[in-house]
C-alpha positions in Angstrom: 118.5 96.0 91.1 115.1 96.4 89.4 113.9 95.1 86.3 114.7 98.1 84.4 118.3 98.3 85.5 119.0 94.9 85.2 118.5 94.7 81.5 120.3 98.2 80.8 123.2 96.4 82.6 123.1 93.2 80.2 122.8 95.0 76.7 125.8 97.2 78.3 127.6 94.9 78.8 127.1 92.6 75.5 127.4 95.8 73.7 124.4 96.5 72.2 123.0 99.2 71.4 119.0 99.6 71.9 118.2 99.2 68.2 120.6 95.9 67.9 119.0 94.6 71.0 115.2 95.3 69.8 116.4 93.6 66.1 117.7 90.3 67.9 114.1 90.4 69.8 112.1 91.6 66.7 110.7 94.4 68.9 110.7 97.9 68.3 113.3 100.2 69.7 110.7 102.2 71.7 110.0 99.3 73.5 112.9 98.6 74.8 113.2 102.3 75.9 110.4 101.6 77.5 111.5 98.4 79.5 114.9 100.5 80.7 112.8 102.8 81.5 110.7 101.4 84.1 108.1 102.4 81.9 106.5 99.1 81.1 107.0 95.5 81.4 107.9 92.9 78.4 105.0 89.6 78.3 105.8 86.2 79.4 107.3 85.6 75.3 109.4 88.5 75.5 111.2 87.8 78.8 111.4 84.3 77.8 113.1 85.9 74.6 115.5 88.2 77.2 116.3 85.8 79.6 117.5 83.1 76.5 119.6 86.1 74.7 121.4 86.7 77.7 121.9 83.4 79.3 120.1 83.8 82.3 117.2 82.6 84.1 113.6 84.3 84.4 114.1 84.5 88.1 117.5 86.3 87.7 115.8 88.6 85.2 112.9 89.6 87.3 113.8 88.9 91.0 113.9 92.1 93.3 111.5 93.8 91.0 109.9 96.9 92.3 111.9 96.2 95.3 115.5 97.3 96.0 115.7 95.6 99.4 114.1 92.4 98.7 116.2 89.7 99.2 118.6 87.9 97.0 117.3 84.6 95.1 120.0 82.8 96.6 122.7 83.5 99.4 126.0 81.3 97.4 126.9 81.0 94.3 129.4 79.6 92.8 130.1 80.3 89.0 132.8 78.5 85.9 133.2 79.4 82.4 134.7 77.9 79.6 135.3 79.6 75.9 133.8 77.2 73.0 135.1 77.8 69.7 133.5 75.7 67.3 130.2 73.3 67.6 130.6 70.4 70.0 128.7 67.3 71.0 128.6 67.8 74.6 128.5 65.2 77.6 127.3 66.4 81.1 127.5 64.6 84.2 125.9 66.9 86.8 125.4 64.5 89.9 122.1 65.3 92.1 120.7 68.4 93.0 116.9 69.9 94.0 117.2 71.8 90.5 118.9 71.6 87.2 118.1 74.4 84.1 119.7 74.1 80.6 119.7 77.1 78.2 121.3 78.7 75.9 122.5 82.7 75.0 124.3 83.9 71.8 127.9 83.9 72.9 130.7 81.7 73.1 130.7 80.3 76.6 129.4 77.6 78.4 128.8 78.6 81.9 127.7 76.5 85.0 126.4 78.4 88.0 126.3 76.2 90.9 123.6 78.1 93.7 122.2 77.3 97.3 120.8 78.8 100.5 122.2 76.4 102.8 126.0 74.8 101.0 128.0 77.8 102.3 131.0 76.7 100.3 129.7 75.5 96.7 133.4 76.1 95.3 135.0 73.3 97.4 132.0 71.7 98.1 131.5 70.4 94.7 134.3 70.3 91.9 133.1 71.4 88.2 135.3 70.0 85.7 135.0 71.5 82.6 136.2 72.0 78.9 135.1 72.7 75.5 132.4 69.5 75.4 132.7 67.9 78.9 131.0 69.1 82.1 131.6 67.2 85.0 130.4 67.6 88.7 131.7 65.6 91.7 130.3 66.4 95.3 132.7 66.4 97.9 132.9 63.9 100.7 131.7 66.3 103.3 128.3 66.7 101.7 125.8 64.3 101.6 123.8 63.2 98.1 120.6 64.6 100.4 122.2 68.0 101.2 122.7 68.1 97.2 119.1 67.1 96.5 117.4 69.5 98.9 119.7 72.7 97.9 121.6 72.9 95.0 120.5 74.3 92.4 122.8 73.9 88.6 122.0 76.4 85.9 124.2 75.6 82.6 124.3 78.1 80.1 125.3 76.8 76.2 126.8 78.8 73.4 123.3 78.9 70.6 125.7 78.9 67.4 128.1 75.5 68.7 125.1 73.4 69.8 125.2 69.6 68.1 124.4 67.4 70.4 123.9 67.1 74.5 123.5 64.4 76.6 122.6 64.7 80.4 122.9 62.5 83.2 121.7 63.6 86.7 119.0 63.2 89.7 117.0 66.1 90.0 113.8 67.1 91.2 113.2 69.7 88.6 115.2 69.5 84.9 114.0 72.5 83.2 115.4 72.9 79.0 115.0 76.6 77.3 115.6 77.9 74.1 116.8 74.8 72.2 116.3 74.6 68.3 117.5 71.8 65.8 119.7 69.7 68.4 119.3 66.5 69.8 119.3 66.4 73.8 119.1 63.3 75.5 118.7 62.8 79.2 119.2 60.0 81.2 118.5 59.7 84.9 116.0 61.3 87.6 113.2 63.8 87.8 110.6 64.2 89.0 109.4 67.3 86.8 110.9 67.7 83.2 109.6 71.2 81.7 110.3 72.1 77.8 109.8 76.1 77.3 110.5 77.9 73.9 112.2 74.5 72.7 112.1 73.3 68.7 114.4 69.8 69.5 114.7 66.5 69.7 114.2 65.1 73.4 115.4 61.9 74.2 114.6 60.9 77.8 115.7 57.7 80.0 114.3 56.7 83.0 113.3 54.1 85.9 111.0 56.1 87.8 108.1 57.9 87.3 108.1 61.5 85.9 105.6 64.7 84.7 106.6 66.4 81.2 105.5 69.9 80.5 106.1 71.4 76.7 104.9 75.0 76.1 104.6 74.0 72.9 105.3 71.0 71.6 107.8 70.8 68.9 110.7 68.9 67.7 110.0 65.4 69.0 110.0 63.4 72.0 111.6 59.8 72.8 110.9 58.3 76.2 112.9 55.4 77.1 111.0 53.6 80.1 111.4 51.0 82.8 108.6 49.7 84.1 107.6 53.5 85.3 104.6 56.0 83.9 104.9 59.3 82.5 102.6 62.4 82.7 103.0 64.1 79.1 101.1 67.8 79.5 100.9 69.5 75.8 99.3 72.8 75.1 95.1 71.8 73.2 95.7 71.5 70.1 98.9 70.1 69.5 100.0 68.4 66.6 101.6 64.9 66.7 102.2 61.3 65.7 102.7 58.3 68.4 104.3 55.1 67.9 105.0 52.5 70.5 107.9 50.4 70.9 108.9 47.7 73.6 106.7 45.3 75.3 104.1 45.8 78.0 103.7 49.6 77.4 100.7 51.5 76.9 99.7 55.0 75.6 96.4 56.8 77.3 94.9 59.6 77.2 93.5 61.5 80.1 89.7 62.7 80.1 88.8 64.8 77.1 91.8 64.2 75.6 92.7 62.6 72.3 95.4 62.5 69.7 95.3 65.0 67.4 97.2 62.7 65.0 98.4 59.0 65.5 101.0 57.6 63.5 100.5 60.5 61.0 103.2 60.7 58.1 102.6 64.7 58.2 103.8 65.0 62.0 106.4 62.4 61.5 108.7 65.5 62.8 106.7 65.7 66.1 106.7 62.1 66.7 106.2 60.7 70.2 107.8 57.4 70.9 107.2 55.3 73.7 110.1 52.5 74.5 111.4 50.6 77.1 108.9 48.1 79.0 106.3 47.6 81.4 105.3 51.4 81.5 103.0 53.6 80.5 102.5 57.0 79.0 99.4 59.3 79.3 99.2 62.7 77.3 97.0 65.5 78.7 96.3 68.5 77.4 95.8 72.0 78.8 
């Protein structure tokens, strides 16, 4: 399934109409004839905005485009759902995996897709425990924490309008966060890569080892909780910001042609960065 198709299917079936679905995108309804068309293509902002509405992932929305026998992103899958009925401070412990993506879609159900190329039996290979605020995910003796960390991929999907508060513990190579506004989400274990895209939020992060953040725009707030470990912050030129460090033995840099745009600024007290923990360090690039 194309593109095109693919987003025909999803306004179907959240029953929208094409003028409902270009209000919720602020785009006009021409455009998204044109999209379901196969007439055109929406930018990078605009499938961000799709993929976020609908509670899926860029590569769901776009993989297999312009080409019906292409292969699928990933041989098993393994999905749970829960209904969520009124806002929730939520707790999630998702165990280790190559890949872990939060986001969130305007509905009422929090929805874990577990996926892999290689786990041929995801459903009683790893247990998902779930309910209105928990999330939990044990790995079955049979597989190995390695097997985990080199091919399963978690994608948890959050209900917009009940979102308080999330906190996160897992090992992953790759945490990726989408679509978050107003919340506080903390995380508190490994990765290697942490990427922040379309995000206005507080980000609280905990960790031992060392680690590479990437904001499309920075917004919101960032707290990094560090032992004795160094982390890459990449922020789009031009951001605005305050720093303050905490802790003892830390140190803030900044890499070559970059400087603060604001330090310890009472007008970006909202866009603070904070440095805590001890012995590490935190260096702030821009791109």
């Amino acid at each position: 399934m194309n593109f095109s198709n693919k987003l025909k299917e999803l306004r179907k079936q959240s029953g929208l109409s094409q003028e409902q679905l270009a209000d919720k995108l602020t785009v006009s309804r021409q455009a998204i004839t044109k999209w379901e068309t196969g007439a055109g293509m929406p930018d990078i902002e605009n499938l961000l905005a799709v993929a976020t509405l609908f509670g899926v992932t860029l590569d769901e929305l776009v993989r297999e485009e312009g080409a019906a026998s292409a292969a699928p992103e990933f041989f098993y899958e393994s999905v749970s759902e829960c209904d969520i009925s009124e806002a929730k401070r939520y707790d999630f412990r998702l165990g280790s995996a190559k890949e872990i993506v939060l986001s969130v879609a305007d509905n009422e159900k929090l929805r874990v897709r577990l996926a892999s190329n290689t786990l041929k039996t995801l459903e009683s290979d790893f247990k998902v425990r779930m309910d209105e605020r928990d999330i939990d995910i044990r790995r079955a003796k049979n597989v190995s924490e390695t097997q985990a960390k080199e091919d399963l991929h978690v994608f948890v999907s959050l209900p917009r309008h009940f979102l308080e508060h999330t906190e996160i513990e897992a090992v992953t190579e790759t945490f990726s966060v989408a679509g978050f506004c107003g919340q506080t989400l903390e995380f508190d274990g490994k990765a290697e890569r942490f990427t922040v895209e379309q995000c206005d939020a507080k980000i609280e992060i905990t960790a031992a080892t060392d680690m590479e953040i990437t904001y499309d725009r920075f917004s919101g707030g960032l707290e990094l909780n560090l032992m004795s470990a160094t982390a890459a912050l990449r922020l789009p030129k031009g951001s605005a910001y305050s720093l303050r460090k905490k802790g003892r033995s830390n140190a803030i840099n900044f890499a070559e042609n970059t400087a603060p745009v604001a330090e310890n600024a009472e007008a970006h007290e909202n866009n603070r960065i904070e440095l805590k923990g001890f012995h590490s360090e935190l260096v702030i690039h821009e791109k």
